[in-house]
N, C-alpha and C positions, 0 to 999 in steps of 0.2 A: 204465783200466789203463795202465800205466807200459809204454815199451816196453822195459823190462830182463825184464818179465816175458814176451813171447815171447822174451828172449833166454836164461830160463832153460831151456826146452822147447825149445831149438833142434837138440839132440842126435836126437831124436826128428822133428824135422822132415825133417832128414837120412836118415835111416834108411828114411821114408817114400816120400822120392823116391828112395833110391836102391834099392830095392823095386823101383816101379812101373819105372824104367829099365831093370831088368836081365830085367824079365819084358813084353816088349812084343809088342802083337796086332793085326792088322790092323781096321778095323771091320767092328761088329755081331759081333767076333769076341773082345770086350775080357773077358772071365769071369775071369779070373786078376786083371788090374789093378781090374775091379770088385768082387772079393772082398779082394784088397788094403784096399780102401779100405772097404767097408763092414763090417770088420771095426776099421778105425782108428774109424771113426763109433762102433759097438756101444761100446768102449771107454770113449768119452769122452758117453755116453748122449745122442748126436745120432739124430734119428729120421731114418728113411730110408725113401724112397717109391719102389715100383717105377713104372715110365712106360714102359713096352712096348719095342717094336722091339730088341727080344733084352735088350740090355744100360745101355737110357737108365735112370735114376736121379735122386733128388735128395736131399739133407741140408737140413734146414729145424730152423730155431730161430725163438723168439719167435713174436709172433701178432699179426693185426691188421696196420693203416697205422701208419705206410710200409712199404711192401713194396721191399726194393733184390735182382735180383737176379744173383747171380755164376753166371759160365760157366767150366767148366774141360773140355777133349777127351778120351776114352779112348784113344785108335787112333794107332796107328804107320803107317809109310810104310815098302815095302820099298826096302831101302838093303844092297845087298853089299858086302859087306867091315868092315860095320859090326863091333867086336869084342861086341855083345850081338846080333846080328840072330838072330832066330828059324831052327832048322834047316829048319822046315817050307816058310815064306813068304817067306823073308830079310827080315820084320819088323823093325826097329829104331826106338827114338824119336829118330831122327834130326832131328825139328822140334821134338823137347824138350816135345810135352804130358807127360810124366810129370810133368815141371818144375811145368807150370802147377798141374794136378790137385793135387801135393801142398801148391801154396803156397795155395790156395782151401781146402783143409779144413782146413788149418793155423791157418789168419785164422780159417773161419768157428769150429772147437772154439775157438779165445781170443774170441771176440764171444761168446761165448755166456755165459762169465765175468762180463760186463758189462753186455749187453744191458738194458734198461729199459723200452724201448717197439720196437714195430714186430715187423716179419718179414723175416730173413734166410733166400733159398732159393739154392742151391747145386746148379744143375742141370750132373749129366755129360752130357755127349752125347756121343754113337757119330759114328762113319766121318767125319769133317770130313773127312781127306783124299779127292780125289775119286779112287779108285783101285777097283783090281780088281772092275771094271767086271761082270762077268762072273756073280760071284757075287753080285751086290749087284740084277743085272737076276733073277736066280733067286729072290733073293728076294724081287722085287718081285711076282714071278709066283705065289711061293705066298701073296703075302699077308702077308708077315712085315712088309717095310717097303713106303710108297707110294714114295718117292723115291731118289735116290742120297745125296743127306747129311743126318746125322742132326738137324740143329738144325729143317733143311727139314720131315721128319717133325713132328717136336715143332711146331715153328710153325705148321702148316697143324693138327697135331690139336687147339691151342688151348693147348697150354701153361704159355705164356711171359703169356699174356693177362695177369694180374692181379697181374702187376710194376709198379712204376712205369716202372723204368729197368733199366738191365743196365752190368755192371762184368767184363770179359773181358782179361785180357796175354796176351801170347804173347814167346815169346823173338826178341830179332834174331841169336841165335847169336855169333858172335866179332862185336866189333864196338868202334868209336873213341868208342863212347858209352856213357853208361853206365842209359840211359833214352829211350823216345822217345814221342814226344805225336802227336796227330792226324793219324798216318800215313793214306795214302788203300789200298784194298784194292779190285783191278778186279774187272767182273763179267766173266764167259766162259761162253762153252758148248762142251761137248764135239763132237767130232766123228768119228766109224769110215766111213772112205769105203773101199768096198769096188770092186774096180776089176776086171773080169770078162775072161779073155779065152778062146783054146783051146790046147790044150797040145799040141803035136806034136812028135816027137823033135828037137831044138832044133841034132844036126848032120847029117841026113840029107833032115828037109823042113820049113825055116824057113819056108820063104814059104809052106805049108799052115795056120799059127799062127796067133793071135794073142796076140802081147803084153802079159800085163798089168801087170808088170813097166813097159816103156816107159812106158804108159799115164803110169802115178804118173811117171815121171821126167818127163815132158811137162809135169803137171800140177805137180812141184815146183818145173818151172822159170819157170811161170805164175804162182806164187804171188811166189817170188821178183821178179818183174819187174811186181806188184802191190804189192811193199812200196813203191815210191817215190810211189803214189798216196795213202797212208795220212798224212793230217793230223799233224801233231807233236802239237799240243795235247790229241789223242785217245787218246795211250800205246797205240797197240793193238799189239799181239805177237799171232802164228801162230806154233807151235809145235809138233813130234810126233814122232811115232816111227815108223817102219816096222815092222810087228808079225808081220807076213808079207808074205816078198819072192819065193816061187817053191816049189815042192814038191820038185823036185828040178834039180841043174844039167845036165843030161842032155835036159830037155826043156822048149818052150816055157813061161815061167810061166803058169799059165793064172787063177792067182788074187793078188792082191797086197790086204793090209790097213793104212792109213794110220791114224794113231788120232792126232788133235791135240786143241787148245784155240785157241778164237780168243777174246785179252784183250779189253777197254777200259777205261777210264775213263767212257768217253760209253754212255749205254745203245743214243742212236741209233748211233752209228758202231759200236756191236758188233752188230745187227743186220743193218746194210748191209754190214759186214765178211765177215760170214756167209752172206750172200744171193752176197757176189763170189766165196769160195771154192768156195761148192755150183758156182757159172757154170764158174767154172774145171774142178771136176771133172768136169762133167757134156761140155763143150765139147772138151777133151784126149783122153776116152774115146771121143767120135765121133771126133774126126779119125785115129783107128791103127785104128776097128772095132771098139773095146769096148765094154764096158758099165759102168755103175756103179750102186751103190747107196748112200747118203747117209744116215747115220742121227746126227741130230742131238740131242742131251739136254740141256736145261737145266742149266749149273752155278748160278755162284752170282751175287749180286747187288754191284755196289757198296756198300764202307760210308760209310757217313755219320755222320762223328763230332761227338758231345755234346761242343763248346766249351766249354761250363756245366761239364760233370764234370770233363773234361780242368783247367781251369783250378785246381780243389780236388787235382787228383793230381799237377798242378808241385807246389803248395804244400809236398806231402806230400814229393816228388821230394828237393825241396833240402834235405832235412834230412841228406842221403845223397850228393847230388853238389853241383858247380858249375851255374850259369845255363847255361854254354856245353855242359855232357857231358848234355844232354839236347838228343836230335834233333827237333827241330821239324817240321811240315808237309814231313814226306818223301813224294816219289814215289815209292811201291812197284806193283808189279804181279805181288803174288801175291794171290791171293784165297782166302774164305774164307767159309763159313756164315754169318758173324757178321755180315757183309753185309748178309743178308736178315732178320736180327734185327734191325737198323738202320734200317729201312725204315719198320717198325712200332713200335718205341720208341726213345726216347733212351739211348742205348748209345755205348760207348767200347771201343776194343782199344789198349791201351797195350804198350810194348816194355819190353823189360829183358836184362841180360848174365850173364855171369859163365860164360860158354863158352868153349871151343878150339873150332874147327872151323866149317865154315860148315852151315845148314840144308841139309836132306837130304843131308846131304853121311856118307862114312863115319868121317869124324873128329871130330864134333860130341860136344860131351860137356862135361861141368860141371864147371869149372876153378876155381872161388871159390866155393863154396855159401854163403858171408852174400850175395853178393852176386847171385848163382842161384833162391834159396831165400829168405833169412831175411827181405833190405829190401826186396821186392814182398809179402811178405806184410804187414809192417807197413805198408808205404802203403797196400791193401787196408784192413786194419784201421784205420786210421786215416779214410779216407778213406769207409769205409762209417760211422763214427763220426759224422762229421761232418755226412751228408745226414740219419741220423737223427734226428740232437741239434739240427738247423737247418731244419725246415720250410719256412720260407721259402723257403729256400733251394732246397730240394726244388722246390718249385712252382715259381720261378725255371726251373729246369730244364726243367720239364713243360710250361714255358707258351712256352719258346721254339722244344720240339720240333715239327714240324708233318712228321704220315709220310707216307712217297714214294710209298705206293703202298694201294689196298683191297684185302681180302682177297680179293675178286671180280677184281681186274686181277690180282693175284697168283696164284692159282689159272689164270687163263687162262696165261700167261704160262706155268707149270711142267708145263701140260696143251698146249702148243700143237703 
């Protein structure tokens, strides 16, 4: 297929993402955007598979080896002020999966025009963002989902299994590039440290109280005074929010809730990371007389990028930009699901632009749609073309991946 012919259908491509944009949902909560889209599928007579935990999905053409497959997000990020954020949740696609979602079904209906041999599958996944903790722990209690993010489900039910490889972009939002390659993505785990004290009228009998307000200020100013121990080479970031700071200003706080992430790059220095924060909170909370409780959740994994794939998506790259406006082995430290799809096959998460505004930020939003939309879905297209049409090449890939981890250390590791 010529690629003038995705550019005759480009009007529609458009329309699709800007759809999915202006109707965004938190996860496991995505029904609108997956109706969206499995309505664009019906259309263009892509078959579509349901895969549980509320809202996961897949679009599948073709049959048989090679199997390549593509990853697109349902789920938004709440972001106030955004001018689309949900009135409910202050929802917005603030990290631009709408973007991605529409460039993946867009490639996969044109592959399907084409296709000859193999199997193209187009799996959605729920709740990538690691958010509203709250409801996602409810659901894990009734049983809806085992974990907090959706690829994590899918992966641990077996999924992804009978891919070869996997093909995943994500937006860099505004950006001096117009493409980026084998960005790194940390692993973290969540953390709710819950800090206990007694609440006593806070201007009549202070020193009857305890503190637990103080407590966390103790213990922020420990962590603080632990960042200069943190190795450079390890990128590790602590990060969070105070979620609850006291009940009322009238009386001792008697409860306070901390809700961070603690980054890495390193799996071991994210563990030891974690083990120094729990010390700090646990150490801070004796010394004022309180108490704490520590409640720690697996996030996500480091990814580990396919050099093999990457190297066929410059190719694809430069038909669109310069050598120099694609960003090469950047240091990022945000993470993502795709991580621990990484671990088990040879997968790639590639960057692309054509945004105002920065990620989760309230000004984000699609400033160029060829360049948003139209040239990630032909590199896609292009580039799943070519593992198909080149076996060898395929294997090449497969025979260089070698994964990080068994499903047995995996499973311990998301159970620990």
């Amino acid at each position: 297929m010529a690629p003038n012919t995705l550019d005759k259908d480009k009007k529609e491509l458009f329309e699709l993402g800007d759809a999915l944009f202006r109707n965004p949902e938190l996860g496991y909560k995505e029904f609108t955007n997956k109706k969206i889209l499995t309505d664009f599928f019906e259309k263009h007579a892509v078959r579509v598979e349901e895969l549980g935990f509320r809202t996961a999905f897949k679009a599948t053409i073709g049959s048989g080896s090679p199997r390549i497959g593509l990853i697109a997000e349902l789920d938004a990020i709440p972001t106030l002020g955004h001018p689309f954020a949900s009135k409910t949740d202050n929802a917005a696609h603030s990290c631009g999966h709408s973007t991605q979602c529409a460039i993946m079904a867009y490639a996969l209906v044109k592959l399907k025009e084409t296709l000859k041999k193999g199997t193209v599958s187009l799996y959605f996944t729920p709740g990538e963002e690691f958010t509203d903790i709250a409801f996602r722990k409810q659901l894990i209690k009734n049983k809806e989902i085992n974990y907090i993010g959706g690829k994590v489900n899918m992966l641990t039910a077996g999924m992804f299994d009978d891919e070869d490889l996997f093909i995943h972009l994500h937006t860099m939002g505004q950006s001096d590039y117009h493409y980026s390659l084998n960005s790194t993505l940390c692993g973290f785990v969540y953390k709710r440290i819950v800090f206990k004290g007694k609440a006593t009228h806070a201007a009549m009998s202070p020193d009857k109280g305890i503190n637990a307000l103080n407590a966390f200020v103790l213990f922020d100013n420990a962590v603080n005074m632990l960042r200069e121990t943190f190795r450079e080479d390890d990128y590790i970031r602590v990060h969070g929010i105070l979620s609850e700071g006291g009940q009322t200003v009238n009386s001792i706080p008697e409860r306070t809730v901390y809700e961070c992430y603690v980054r890495s790059l390193n799996e071991h220095a994210l563990k030891e990371t974690a083990a120094k924060i729990d010390n700090a909170a646990k150490c801070c909370a004796r010394a004022l007389g309180a108490s704490v409780r520590i409640e720690t959740t697996p996030g996500y994994l480091p990814m580990h990028q396919s050099r093999e794939i990457s190297d066929i998506l410059r190719k694809n790259m430069l038909k669109y930009c310069k050598p120099e406006e694609i960003h090469e082995d950047e240091i990022s430290m945000a993470g993502g699901d795709m991580g621990d799809i990484s671990c088990f096959k040879p997968s790639v998460q590639f960057g692309y632009s054509g945004f105002s505004g920065y990620c989760h930020s309230r000004d984000l939003c699609v400033s160029d749609e060829n360049r948003a939309y139209l040239e990630p879905a032909k590199i896609v297209f292009d580039t799943v073309q070519y593992l198909l049409s080149h076996e060898d090449y395929l294997k090449k890939v497969k025979e260089a991946y070698k994964p990080v981890l068994s499903k047995e250390e995996y499973l311990e590791y998301l159970n620990s």
